[in-house]
DSSP file (Angstrom, degrees, kcal/mol; ACC not computed):
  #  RESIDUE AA STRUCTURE BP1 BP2  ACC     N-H-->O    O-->H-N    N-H-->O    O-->H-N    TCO  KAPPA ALPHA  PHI   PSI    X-CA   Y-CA   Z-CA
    1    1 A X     >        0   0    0      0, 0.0     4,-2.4     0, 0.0     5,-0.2   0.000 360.0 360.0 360.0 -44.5   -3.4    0.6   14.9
    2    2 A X  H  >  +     0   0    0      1,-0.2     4,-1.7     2,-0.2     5,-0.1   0.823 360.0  55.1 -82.3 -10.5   -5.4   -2.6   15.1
    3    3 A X  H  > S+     0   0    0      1,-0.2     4,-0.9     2,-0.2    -1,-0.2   0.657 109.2  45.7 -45.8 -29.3   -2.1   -4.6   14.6
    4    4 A X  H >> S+     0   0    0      2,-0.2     4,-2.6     3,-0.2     3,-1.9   0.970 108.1  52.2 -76.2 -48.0   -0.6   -3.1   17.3
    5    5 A X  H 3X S+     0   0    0     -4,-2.4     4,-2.2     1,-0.3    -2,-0.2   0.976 114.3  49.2 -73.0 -39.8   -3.8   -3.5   19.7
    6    6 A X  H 3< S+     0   0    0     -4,-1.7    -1,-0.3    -5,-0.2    -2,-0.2   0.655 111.4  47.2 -51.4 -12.0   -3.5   -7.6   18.5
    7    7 A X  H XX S+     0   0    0     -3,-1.9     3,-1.5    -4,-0.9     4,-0.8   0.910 119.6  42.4 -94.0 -46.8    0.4   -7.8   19.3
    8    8 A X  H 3< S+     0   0    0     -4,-2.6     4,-0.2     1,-0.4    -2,-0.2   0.682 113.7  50.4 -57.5 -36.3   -0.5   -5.9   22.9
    9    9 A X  T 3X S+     0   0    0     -4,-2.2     4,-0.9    -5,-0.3    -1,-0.4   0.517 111.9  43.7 -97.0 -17.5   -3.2   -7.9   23.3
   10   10 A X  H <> S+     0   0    0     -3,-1.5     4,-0.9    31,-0.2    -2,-0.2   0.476 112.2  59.7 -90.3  -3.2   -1.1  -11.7   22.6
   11   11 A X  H  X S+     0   0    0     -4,-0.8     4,-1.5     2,-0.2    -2,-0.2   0.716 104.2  43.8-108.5   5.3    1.5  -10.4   24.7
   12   12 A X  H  4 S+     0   0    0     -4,-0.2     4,-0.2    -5,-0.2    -2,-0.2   0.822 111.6  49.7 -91.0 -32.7   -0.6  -10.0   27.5
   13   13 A X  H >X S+     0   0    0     -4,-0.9     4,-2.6     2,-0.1     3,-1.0   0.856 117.9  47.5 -50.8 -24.2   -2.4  -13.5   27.1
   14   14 A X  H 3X S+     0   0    0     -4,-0.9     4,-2.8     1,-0.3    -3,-0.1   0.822 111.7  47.6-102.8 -40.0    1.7  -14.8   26.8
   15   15 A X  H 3< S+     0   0    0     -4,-1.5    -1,-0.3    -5,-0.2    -2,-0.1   0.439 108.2  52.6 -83.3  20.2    2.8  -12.8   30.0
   16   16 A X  H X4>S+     0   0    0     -3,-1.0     3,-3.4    -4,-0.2     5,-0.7   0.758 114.4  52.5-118.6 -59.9   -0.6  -14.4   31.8
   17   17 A X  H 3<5S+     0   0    0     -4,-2.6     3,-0.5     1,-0.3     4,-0.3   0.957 108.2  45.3 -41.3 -73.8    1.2  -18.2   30.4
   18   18 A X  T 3<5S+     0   0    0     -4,-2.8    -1,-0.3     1,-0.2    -3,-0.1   0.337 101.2  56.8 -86.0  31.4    4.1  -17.9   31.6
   19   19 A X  T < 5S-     0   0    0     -3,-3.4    -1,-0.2    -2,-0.2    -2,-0.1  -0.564 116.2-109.5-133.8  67.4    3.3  -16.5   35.6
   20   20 A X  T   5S+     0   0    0     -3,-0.5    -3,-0.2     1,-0.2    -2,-0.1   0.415  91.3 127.7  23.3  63.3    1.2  -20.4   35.2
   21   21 A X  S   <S+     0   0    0     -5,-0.7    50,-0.8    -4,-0.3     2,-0.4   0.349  80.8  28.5-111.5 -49.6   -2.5  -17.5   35.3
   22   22 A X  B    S-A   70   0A   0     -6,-0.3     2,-0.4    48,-0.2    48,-0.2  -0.810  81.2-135.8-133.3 149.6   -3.2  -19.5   32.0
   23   23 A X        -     0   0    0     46,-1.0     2,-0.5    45,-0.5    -6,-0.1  -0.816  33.5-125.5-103.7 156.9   -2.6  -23.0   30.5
   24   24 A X        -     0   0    0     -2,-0.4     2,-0.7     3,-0.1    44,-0.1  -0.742  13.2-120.7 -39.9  88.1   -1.5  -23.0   26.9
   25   25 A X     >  -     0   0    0     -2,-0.5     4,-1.0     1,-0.1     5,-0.4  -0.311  34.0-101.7 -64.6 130.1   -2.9  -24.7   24.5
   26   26 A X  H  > S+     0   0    0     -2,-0.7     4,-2.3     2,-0.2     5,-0.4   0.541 117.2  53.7  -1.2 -64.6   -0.9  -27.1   22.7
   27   27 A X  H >> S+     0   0    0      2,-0.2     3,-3.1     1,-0.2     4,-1.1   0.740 117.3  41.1 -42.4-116.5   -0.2  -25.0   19.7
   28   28 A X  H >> S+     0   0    0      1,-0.3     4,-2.4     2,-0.2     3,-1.1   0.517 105.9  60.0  17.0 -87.5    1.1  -22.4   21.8
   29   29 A X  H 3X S+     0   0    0     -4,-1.0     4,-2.2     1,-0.3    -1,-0.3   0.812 110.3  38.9 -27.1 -46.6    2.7  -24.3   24.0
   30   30 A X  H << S+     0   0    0     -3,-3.1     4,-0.5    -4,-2.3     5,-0.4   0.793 111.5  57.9 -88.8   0.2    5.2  -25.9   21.3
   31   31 A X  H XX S+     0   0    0     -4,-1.1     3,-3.1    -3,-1.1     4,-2.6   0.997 106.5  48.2 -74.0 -44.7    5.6  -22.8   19.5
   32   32 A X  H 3< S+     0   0    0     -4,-2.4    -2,-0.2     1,-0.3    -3,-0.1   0.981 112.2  53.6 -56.7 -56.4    7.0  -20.8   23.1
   33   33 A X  T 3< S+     0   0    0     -4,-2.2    -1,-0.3    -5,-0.3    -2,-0.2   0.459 116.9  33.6 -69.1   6.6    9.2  -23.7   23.4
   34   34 A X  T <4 S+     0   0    0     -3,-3.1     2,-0.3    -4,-0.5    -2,-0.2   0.591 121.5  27.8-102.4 -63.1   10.7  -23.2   19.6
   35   35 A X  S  < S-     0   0    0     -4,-2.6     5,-0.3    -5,-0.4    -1,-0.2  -0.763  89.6 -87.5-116.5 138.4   10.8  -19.5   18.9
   36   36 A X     >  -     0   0    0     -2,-0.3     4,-1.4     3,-0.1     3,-0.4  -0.007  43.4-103.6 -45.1 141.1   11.2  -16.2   21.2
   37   37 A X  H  > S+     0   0    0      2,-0.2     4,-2.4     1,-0.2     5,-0.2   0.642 112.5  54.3 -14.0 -64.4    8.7  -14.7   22.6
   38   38 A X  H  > S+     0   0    0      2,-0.3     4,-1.7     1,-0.2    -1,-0.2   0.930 109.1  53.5 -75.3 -44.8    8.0  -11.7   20.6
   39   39 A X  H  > S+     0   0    0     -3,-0.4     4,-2.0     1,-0.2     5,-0.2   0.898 110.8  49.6 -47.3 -46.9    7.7  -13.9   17.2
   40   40 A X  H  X>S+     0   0    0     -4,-1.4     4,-1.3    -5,-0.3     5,-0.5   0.853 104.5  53.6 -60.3 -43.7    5.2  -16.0   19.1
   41   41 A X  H  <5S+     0   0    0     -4,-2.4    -2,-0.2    -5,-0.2    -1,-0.2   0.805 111.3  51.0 -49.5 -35.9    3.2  -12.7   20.3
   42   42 A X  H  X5S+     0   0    0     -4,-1.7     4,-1.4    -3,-0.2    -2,-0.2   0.943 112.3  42.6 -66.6 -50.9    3.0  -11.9   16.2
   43   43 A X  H >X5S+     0   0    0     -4,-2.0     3,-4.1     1,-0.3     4,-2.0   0.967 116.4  54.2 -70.7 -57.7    1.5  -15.7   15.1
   44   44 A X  H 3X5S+     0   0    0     -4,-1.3     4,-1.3     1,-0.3    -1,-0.3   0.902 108.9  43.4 -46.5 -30.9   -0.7  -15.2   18.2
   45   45 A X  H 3><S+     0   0    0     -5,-0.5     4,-1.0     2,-0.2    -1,-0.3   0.855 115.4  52.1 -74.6 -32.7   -1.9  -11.9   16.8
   46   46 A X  H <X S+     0   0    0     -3,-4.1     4,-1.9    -4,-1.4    -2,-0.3   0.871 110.2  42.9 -78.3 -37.6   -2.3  -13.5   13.4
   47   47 A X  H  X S+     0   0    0     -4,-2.0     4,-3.2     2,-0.3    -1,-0.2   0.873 114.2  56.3 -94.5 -30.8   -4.3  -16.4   14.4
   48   48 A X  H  X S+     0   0    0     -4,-1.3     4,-4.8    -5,-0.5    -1,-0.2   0.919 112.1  41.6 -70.2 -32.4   -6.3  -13.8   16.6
   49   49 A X  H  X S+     0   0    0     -4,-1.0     4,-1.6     1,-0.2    -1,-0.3   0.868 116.9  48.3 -69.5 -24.5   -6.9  -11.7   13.5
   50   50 A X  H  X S+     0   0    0     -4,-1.9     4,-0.9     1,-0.2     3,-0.4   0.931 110.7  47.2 -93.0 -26.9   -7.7  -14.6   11.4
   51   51 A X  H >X S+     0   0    0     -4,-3.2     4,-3.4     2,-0.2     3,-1.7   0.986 116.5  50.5 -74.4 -61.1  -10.0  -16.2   13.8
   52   52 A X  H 3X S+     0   0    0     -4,-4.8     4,-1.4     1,-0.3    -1,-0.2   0.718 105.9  49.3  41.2-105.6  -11.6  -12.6   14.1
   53   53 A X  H 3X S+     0   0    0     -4,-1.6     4,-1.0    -3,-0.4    -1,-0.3   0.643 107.6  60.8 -90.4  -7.7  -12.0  -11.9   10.3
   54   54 A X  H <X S+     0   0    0     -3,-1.7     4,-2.7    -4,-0.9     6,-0.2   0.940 107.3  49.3 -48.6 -58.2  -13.9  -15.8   10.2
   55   55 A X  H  X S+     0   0    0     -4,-3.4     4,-0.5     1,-0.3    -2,-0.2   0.701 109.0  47.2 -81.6 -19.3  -16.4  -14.4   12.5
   56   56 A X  H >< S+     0   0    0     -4,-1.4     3,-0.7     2,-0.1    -1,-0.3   0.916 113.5  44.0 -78.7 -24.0  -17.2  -11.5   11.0
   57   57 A X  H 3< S+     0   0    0     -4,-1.0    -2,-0.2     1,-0.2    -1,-0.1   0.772 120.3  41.9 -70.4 -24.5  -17.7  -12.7    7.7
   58   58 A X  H 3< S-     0   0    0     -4,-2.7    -1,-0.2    -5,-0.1    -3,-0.2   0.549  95.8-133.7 -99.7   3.5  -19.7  -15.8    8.9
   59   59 A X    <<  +     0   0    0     -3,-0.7    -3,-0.1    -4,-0.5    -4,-0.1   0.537  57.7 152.1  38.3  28.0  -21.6  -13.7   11.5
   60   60 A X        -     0   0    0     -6,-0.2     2,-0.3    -5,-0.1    -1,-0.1   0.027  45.9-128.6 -63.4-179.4  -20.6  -17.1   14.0
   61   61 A X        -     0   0    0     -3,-0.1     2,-0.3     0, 0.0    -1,-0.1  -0.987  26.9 -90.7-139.0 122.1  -20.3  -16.4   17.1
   62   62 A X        -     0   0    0     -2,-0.3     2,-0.7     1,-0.1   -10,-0.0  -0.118  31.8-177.8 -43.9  95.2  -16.6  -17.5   19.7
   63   63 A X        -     0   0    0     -2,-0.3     2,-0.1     2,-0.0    -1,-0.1  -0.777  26.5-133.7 -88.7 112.4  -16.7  -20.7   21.4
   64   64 A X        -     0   0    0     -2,-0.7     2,-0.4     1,-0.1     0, 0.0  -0.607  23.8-106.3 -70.2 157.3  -13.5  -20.8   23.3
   65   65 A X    >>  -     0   0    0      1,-0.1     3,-2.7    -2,-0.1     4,-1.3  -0.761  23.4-127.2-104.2 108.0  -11.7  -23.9   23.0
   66   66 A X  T 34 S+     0   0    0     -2,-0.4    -1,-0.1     1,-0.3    -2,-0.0   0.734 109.3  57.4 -45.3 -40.0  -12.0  -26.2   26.5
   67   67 A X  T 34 S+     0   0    0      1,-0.2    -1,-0.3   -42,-0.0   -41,-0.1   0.514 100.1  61.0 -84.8  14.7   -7.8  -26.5   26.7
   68   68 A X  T <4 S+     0   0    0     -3,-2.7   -45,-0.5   -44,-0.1    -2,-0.2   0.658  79.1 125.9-110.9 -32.3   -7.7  -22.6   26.7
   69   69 A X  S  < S-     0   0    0     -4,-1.3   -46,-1.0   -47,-0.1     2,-0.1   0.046  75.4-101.6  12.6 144.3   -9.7  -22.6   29.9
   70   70 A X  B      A   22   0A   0    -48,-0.2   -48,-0.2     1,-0.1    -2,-0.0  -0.252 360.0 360.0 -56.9 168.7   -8.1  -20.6   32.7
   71   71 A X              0   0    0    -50,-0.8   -49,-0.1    -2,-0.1    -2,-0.1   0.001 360.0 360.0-124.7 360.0   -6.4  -23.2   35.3
């Protein structure tokens, strides 16, 4: 279930990229331009889980990253 809600949840950040609602970051960016879509919605789900499982185990707290910014 929580895989599912991370895949649902990168492919709405991915359908926000591409109708230009959100810039890319770099990562991103070259991965859409290598591999389809839905494989890119998976890494994006992974990185979301791994970022995540960081922050609970270090009890940090998310600084989003300035080039993920809304435009």
């Amino acid at each position: 279930m929580l895989r599912s809600t991370l895949i649902v949840g990168a492919t709405a950040l991915l359908r926000h990229v591409r109708k230009g609602r959100h810039k890319p970051t770099p990562w991103l960016a070259s991965l859409l331009e290598r591999k389809p879509p839905k494989l890119v919605a998976v890494a994006l789900a992974n990185k979301f889980a791994r970022i995540a499982w960081r922050l609970m185990i270090s009890g940090g707290v998310y600084n989003r990253p300035v080039a993920a910014m809304p435009t």
